[in-house]
VOPAGU-2260 file (C-alpha; in pm, 1 decimal, decimal comma):
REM VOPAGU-2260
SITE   aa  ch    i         X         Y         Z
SITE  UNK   A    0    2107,6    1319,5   -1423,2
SITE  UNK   A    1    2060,9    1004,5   -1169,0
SITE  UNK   A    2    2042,1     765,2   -1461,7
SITE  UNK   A    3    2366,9     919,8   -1610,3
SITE  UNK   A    4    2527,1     854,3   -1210,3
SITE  UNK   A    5    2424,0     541,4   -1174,5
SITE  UNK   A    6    2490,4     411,4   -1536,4
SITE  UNK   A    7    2858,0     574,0   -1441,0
SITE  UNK   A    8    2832,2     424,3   -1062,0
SITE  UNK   A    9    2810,9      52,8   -1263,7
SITE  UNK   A   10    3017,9     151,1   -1513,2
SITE  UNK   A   11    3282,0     153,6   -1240,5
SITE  UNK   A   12    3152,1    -120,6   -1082,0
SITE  UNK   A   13    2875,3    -333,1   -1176,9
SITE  UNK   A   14    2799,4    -537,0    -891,9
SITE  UNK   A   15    2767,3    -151,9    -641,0
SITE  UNK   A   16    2413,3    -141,9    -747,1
SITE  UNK   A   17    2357,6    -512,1    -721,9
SITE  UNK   A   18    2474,4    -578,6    -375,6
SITE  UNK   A   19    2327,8    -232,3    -246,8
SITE  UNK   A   20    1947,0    -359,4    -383,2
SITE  UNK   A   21    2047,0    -729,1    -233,2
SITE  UNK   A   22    2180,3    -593,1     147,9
SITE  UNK   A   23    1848,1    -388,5     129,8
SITE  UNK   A   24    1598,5    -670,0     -18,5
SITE  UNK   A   25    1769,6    -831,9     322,0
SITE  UNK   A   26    1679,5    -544,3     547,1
SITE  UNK   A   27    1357,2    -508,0     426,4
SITE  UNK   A   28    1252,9    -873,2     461,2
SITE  UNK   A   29    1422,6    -909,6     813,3
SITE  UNK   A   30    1200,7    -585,6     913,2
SITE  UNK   A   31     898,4    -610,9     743,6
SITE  UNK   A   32     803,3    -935,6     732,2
SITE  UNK   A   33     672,3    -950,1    1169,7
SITE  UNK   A   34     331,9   -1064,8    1229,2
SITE  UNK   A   35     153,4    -985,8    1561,1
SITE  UNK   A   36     174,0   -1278,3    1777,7
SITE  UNK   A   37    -129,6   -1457,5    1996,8
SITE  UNK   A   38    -319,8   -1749,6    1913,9
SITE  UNK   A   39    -590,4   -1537,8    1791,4
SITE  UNK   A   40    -350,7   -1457,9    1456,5
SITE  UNK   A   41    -343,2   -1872,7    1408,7
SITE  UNK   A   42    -629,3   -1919,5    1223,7
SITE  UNK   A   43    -593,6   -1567,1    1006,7
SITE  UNK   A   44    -224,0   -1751,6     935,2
SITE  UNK   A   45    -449,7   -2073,9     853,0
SITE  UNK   A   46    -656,8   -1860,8     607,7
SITE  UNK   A   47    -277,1   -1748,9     418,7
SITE  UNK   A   48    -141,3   -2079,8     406,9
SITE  UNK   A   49    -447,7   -2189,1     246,3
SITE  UNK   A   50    -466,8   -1883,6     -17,7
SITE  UNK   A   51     -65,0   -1946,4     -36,1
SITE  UNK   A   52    -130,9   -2303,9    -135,3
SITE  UNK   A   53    -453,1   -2282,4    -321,9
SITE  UNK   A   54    -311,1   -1988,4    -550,2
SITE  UNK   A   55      60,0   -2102,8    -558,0
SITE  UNK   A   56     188,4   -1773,9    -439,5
SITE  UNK   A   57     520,3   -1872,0    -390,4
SITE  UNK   A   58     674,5   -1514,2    -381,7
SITE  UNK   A   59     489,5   -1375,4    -687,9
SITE  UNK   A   60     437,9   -1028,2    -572,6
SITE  UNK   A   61     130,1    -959,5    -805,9
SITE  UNK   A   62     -28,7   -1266,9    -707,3
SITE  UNK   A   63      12,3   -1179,0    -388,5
SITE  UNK   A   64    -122,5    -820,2    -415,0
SITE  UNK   A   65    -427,7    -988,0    -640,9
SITE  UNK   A   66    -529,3   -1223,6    -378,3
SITE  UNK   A   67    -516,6    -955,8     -64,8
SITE  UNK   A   68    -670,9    -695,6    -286,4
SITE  UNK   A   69    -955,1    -978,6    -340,3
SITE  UNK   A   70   -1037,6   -1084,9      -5,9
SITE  UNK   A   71   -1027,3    -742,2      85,8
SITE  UNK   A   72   -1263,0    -625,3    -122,8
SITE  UNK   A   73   -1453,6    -919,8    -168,3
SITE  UNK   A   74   -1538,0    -985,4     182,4
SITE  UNK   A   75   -1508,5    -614,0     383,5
SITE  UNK   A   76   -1683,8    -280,0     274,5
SITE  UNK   A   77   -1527,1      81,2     303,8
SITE  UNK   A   78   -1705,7     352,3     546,7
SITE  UNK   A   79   -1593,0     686,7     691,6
SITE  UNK   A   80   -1769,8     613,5    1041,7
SITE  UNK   A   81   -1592,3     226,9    1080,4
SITE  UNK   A   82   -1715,0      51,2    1379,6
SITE  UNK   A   83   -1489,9     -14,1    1645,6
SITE  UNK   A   84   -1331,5    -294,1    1834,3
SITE  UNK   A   85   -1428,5    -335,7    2214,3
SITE  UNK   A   86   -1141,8    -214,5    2427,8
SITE  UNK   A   87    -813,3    -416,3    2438,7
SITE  UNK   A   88    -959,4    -589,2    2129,9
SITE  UNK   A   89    -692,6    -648,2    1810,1
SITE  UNK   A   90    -861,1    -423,9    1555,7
SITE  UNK   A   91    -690,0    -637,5    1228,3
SITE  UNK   A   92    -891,7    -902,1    1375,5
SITE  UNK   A   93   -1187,7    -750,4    1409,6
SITE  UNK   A   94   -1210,3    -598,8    1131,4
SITE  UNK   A   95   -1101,5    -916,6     887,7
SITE  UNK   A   96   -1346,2   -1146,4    1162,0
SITE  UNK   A   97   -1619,4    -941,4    1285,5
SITE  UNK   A   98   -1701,6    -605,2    1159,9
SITE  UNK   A   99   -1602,5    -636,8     773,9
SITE  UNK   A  100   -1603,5    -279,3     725,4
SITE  UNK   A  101   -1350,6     -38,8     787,1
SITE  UNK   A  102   -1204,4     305,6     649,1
SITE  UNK   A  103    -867,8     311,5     469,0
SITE  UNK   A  104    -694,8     259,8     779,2
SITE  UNK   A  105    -840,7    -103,9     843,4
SITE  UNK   A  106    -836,5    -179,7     497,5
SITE  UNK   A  107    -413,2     -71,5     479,9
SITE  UNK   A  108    -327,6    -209,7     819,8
SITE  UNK   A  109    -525,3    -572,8     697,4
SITE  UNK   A  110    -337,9    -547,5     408,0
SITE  UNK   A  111      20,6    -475,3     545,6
SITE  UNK   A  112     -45,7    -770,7     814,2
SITE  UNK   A  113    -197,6   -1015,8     507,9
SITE  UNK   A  114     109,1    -920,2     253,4
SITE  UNK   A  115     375,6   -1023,3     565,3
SITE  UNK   A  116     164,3   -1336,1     635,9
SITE  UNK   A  117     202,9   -1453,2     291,1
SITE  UNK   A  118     576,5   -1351,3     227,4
SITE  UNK   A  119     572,3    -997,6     103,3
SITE  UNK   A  120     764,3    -720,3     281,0
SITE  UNK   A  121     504,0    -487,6     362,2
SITE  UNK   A  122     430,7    -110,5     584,6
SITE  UNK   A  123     174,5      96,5     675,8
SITE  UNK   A  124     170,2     497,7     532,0
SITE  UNK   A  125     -27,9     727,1     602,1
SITE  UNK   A  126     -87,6    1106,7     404,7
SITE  UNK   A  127    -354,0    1275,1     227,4
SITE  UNK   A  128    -539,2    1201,0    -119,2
SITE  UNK   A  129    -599,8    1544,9    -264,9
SITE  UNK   A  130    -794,4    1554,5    -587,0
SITE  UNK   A  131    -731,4    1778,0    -861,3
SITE  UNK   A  132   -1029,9    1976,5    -778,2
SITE  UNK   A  133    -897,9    2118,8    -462,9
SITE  UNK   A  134    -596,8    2254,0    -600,7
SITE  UNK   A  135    -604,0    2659,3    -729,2
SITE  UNK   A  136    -361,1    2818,9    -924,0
SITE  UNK   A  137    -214,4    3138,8    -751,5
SITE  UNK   A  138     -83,4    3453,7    -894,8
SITE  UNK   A  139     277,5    3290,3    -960,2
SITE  UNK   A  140     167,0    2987,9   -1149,7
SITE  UNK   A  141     228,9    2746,0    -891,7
SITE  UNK   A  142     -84,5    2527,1    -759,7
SITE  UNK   A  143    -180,8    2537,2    -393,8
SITE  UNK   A  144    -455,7    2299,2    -225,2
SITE  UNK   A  145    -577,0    2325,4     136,7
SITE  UNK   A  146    -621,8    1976,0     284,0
SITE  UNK   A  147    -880,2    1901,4     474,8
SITE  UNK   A  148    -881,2    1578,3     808,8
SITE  UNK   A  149   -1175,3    1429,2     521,1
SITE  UNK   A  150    -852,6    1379,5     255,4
SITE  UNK   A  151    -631,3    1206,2     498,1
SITE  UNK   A  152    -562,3     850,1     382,7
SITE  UNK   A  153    -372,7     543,6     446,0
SITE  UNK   A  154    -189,9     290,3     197,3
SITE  UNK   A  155      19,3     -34,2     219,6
SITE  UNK   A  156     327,4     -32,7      32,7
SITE  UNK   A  157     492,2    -357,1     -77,1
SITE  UNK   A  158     849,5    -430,2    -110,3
SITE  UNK   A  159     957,9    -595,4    -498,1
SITE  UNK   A  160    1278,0    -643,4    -524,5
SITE  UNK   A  161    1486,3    -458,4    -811,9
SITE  UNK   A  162    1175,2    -225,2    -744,0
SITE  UNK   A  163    1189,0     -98,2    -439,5
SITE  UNK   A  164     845,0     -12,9    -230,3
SITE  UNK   A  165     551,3      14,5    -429,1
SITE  UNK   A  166     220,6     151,5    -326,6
SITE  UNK   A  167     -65,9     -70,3    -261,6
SITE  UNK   A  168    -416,8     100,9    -279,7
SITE  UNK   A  169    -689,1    -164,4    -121,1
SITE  UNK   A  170    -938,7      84,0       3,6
SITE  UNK   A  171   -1239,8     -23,9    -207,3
SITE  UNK   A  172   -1335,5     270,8    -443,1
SITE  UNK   A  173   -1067,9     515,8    -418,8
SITE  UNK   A  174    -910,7     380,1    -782,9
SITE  UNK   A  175   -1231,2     462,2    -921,7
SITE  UNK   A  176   -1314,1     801,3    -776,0
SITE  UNK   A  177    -920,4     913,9    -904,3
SITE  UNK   A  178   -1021,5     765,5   -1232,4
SITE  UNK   A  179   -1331,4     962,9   -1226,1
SITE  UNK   A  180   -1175,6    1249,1   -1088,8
SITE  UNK   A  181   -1166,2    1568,5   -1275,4
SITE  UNK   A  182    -790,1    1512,7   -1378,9
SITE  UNK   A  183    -788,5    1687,6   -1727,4
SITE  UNK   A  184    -584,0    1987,0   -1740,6
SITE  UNK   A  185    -679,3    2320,2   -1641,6
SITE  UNK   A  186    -356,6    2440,9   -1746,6
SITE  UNK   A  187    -339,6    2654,0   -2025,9
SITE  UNK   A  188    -139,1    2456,7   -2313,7
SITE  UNK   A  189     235,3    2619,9   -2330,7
SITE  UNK   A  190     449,6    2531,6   -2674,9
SITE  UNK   A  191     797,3    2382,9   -2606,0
């Protein structure tokens, strides 16, 4: 039904959908592209203008997400218990400087403030992963899970124009436990 609207929408006019996804790729750069400030972020900005030369990022989303998924996981290692900053201490900067270990809320807030450094739209989001395993089927067919604090979970999304925002997962590990998670089918098989 929304692909029959929208093919109608340019139908009518072809440029709606193009100037709607331009005034928004505008909005989204002028918002979230901000860096924290201090003299403390210089060298961090030293380290992206480095990667940003060395790997001729130029705006190349992918590249971009390849390189910050890299030095994330490269150089910091995930943990439930993260250790944390002294008070009034940035914790980015301790985490990407000092500790080098961090649960997915270091790992997604890194990654939101690397992505802006080196051109790409970026935000922070924060819900629950909730494997397959939790969910139960009830009496009416639908399929209820109970979520636990141990499931909530943080993410950067990216913004790509003609795309829109895109979810960026750069805690270490958690592709490969939903990979490995029991996903096949519980459901009985139903014929069309």
């Amino acid at each position: 039904e929304a692909k029959t609207l929208l093919t109608a929408r340019a139908d009518a006019d072809p440029s709606v959908l193009d100037r709607l996804e331009s005034a928004y790729a505008a909005y989204a750069e002028s918002r979230y592209l901000a860096t924290p400030d201090g003299a403390d972020y210089g060298t961090l900005q030293e380290f992206c203008d480095a990667a940003e030369k060395e790997h001729k990022l130029t705006g190349d989303a992918d590249a971009i997400r390849s390189v910050v998924r890299s030095c994330l996981n490269e150089q910091c290692t995930c943990t439930s218990d993260p250790p944390q900053p002294a008070d009034g201490a940035d914790p980015v900067l301790y985490f990407l400087s000092e500790s080098h270990a961090g649960s997915s809320t270091q790992f997604a807030s890194a990654a939101v403030v690397l992505c802006r450094m080196l051109g790409l739209p970026a935000r922070y989001v924060v819900g629950y992963a909730a494997p397959q395993s939790l969910f139960t089927q009830q009496e009416d067919g639908s399929w209820h899970a109970i979520l636990q604090d141990d499931n909530a979970h943080a993410w950067a999304e990216v913004y790509i124009s003609g795309q829109g925002w895109t979810p960026m997962e750069m805690t270490p590990g958690v592709l490969v436990t939903a990979e490995k998670a029991d996903y096949k089918s519980s459901l009985p098989e139903t014929t069309p």
